[in-house]
Structures are given as structure tokens and as C-alpha cells.
N, C-alpha and C positions, 0 to 999 in steps of 0.2 A: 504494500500500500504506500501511498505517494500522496501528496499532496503540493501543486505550484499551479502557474498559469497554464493558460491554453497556449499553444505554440504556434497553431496557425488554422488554415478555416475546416480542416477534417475536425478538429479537436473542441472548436467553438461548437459544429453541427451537432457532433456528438452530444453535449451540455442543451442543445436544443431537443437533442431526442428523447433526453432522460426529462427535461421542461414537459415534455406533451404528454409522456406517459405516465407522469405522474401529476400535474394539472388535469389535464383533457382527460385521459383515457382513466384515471385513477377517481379523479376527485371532482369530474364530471363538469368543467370551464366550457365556455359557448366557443365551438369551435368553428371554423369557415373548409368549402369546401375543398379551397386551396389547402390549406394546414392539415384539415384531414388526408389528402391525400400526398402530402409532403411526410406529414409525421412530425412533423416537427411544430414547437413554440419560435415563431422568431419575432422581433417588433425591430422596428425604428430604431432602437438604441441598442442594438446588439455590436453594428458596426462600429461602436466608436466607445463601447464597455471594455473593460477588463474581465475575463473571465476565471475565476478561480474551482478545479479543479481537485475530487478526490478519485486515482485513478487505482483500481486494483490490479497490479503488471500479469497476473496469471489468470486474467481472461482476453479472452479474441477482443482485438483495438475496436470493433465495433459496438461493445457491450463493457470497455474498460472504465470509464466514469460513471461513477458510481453515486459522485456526490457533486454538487455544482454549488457556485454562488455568484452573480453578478455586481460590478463593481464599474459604478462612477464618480472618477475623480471632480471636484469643484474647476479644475482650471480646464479640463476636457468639456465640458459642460457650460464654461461659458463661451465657451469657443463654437457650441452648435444651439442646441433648443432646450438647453436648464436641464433640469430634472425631473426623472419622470413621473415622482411622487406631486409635482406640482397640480398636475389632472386632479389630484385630490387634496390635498392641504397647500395653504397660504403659507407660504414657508419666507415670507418677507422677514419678521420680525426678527428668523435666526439668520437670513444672510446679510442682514442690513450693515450697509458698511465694510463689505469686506472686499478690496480692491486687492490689485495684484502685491502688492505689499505687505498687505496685511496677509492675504495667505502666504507669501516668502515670510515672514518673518514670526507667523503665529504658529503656520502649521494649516495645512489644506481639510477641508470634509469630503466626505465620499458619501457617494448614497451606494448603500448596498441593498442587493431583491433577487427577487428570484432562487432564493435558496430551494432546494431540495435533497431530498436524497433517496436512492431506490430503495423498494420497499424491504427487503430482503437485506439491506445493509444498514436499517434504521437502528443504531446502536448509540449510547456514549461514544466509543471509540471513533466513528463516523464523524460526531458530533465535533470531537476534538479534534481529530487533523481539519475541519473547516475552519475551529478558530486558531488552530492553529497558524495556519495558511494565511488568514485575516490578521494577526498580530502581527508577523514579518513584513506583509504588506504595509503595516500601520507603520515601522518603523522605516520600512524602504523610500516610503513616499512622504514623510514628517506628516502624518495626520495628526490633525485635533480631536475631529469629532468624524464619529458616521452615522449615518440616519438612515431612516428607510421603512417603508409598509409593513408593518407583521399580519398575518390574518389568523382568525378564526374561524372555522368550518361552518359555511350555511349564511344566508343572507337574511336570517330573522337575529334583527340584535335584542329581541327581549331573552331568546335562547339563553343568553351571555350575558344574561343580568349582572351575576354576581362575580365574574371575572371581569367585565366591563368596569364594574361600579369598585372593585377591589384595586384594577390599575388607577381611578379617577381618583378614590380619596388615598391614595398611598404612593404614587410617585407623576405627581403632576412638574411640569418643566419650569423653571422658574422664567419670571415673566421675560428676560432680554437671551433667552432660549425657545419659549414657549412657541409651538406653530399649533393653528387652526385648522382645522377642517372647513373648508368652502365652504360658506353660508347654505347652498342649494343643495350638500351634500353630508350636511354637520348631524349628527346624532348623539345626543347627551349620552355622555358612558354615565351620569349622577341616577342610574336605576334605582339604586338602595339606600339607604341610610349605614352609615359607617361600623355605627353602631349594630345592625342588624348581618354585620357581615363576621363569618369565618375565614378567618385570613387562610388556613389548613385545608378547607373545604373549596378555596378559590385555588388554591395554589394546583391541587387537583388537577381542577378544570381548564387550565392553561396549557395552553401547548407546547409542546420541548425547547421550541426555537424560543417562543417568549418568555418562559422560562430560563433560559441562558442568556440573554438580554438581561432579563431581570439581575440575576447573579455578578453580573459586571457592571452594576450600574448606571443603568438604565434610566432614563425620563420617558414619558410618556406624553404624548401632545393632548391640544385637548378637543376630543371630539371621534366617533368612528366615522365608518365613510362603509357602507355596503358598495361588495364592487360585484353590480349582477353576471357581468361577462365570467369572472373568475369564481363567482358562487361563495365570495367569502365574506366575513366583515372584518373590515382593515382599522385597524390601528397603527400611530403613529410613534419608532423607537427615535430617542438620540441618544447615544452614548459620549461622551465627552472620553475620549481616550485617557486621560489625564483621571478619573476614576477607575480606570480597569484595574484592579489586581493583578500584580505583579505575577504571576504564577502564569498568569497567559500568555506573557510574552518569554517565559525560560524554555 
């Protein structure tokens, strides 16, 4: 097992195929009749991503990536059409101000998405060469912060009351952080009263990947965002690198 970038366009496709079969053909995303008969997830922003990579060497290079994660850098990005997270949150307030300078001399963001992993290699150990792979990056390219959509399964957010209402009153972004959910597409995660929540009984209900967010310190924006195409309800991570626990980047 390996974990680095994509090397070139067999090895991105690849990360698109393992995208469709477990988006699309898995977890049931509105798919087109191009894509279906492609097989693959691809968008707009794959060209000009970084693609990060868990490959296992002892299968056929067609079925070798096992694990994906997409990745865009802030200065890639304002170089074409921002971020892709923008379609759903107001991300003004967190890049306000941040000229080529300020990212040279702060440290750049990345939006990171599209993670996955085959179903058959959904482990811890999976789990950690992705962040593994994501820490080196952090340190290769001086990140500060990375951000990005997390979902949860199904497009009913009362489903997700109490994981919704557990990320709202427990790690909201502080205001000169904070990003919103488009007005047209904002859903109050405040379902519950604080007090009527088990922090044990949410922690549950949360999904592995936000869960591991959560563990390295984590913000949460404010607001979900149902995405019908992908059948999820989206929440909003930033992590400020500068929180993570040292133990991810050894």
C-alpha cells in the first residue's frame, strides 16, 4: 500500500472510476447518460485538482486505487473559477483579504472533496494513509487551513437532527472564519436544544470522515446545504492546520 499523487491522466481516470462506483453506482448520485456510460465521476475541476491517491501495488493498475481524495490549492483557484464549494457556501468572510502575499507569507488553503474509499478497503488503516498523504501535502505546499463539503447520507436533514444540531452547538467557526450557507440553500443545523443532546449518541451517528475532521480540529460553518444530484446533506469542515495534532504529520 502507497499513498502520493496521481502521476498522470490513466491514474486521475482511475480516482474517477473509484468516484462513480462508489457515489453513483454505490450510494445512488443522479447520474447522466454520458457518465453512465463512461463510468466515471468527472467535473470541471478535475483538470486543474490535485489528486491524492491510496494505491494497493498487488492489484491489476486498473483496480489499484483504492482510496482517492481531491485537492485545491487557493492560488490554483484563483487562477480559474474559485472553489467548488462556492455553488454552496459564501465563503467571503474566510477569504477576505487574502492577496498573493498574504498567502506567500501566511501559508495557502486548499479545499479538499471528493474523498472516498472502496468498499472493501473501508478500514482505519485506509483512513490513515489518506491523512497521511494530506499532512505531507500540508507541509509541501505551506498550508494554513483546508476546507471542504462533508456529507451525510440522504437529502432529509430532519434525518440528522441530532448530528446536525451536535456539530451547531459544539464546534461552530468563529466569526473572521465563519462561512454560510447561501441564503437559497441554508438549512438551520439548530434542530435540538443543546441540552437535549447526547454528545455519545451523536458521535454515533456521524460519519468516519467527519469524525476524523472532528479529531483534528475541526470548525464547522454555519448552515447545511442538501445536494439533490449527490443524495447527501452537506456540511461545511475548516480545519486551520495550525490545530492538527502533531501525531498526523510524524
Amino acid at each position: 500500500m502507497e499513498v502520493r499523487l496521481a502521476k498522470d491522466d490513466s491514474e486521475i481516470e482511475a480516482a474517477q472510476r473509484l468516484r462513480y462506483q462508489v457515489f453513483f453506482e454505490e450510494m445512488g448520485a443522479q447520474t447522466t447518460p454520458e457518465l453512465a456510460e463512461l463510468g466515471l465521476d468527472i467535473d470541471e475541476y478535475d483538470a486543474i485538482c490535485d489528486h491524492l491517491l491510496v494505491i494497493d501495488g498487488a492489484l491489476p493498475a486498473e483496480e489499484a486505487v483504492v482510496g482517492t481524495y481531491r485537492i485545491l490549492r487557493e492560488e490554483v483557484a484563483n487562477q480559474n473559477n474559485g472553489f467548488y464549494s462556492a455553488a454552496e457556501y459564501d465563503l467571503s468572510a474566510l477569504l477576505a483579504g487574502r492577496d498573493e502575499a498574504t498567502i506567500r507569507d501566511q501559508g495557502q488553503y486548499i479545499e479538499v472533496g471528493r474523498s472516498c474509499v472502496r468498499a472493501d478497503y473501508r478500514s482505519n488503516a485506509t483512513i490513515q494513509y489518506l491523512w497521511r498523504g494530506l499532512a505531507v501535502y500540508v507541509r509541501e505546499h505551506n498550508v494554513s487551513c483546508m476546507f471542504g463539503c462533508a456529507s451525510l447520507e440522504g437529502t432529509d436533514p430532519q434525518e440528522h437532527a441530532l448530528a446536525l444540531s451536535y456539530l451547531h452547538h459544539n464546534f461552530q467557526a468563529p466569526d473572521d472564519m465563519q462561512v454560510k450557507a447561501i441564503p437559497s440553500r441554508h438549512v438551520a443545523m439548530n434542530m435540538m436544544p443543546a441540552d437535549e443532546i447526547s454528545d455519545r449518541a451523536a458521535i454515533r451517528v456521524l460519519p468516519p470522515l467527519i469524525k476524523g475532521y472532528l479529531r483534528v480540529g475541526c470548525y464547522i460553518g454555519d448552515g447545511a446545504v442538501v445536494d439533490e444530484e449527490f443524495g447527501t446533506t452537506d456540511v461545511f469542515i475548516i480545519a486551520p492546520t495550525d490545530r492538527i495534532p502533531d501525531k498526523y504529520f510524524s
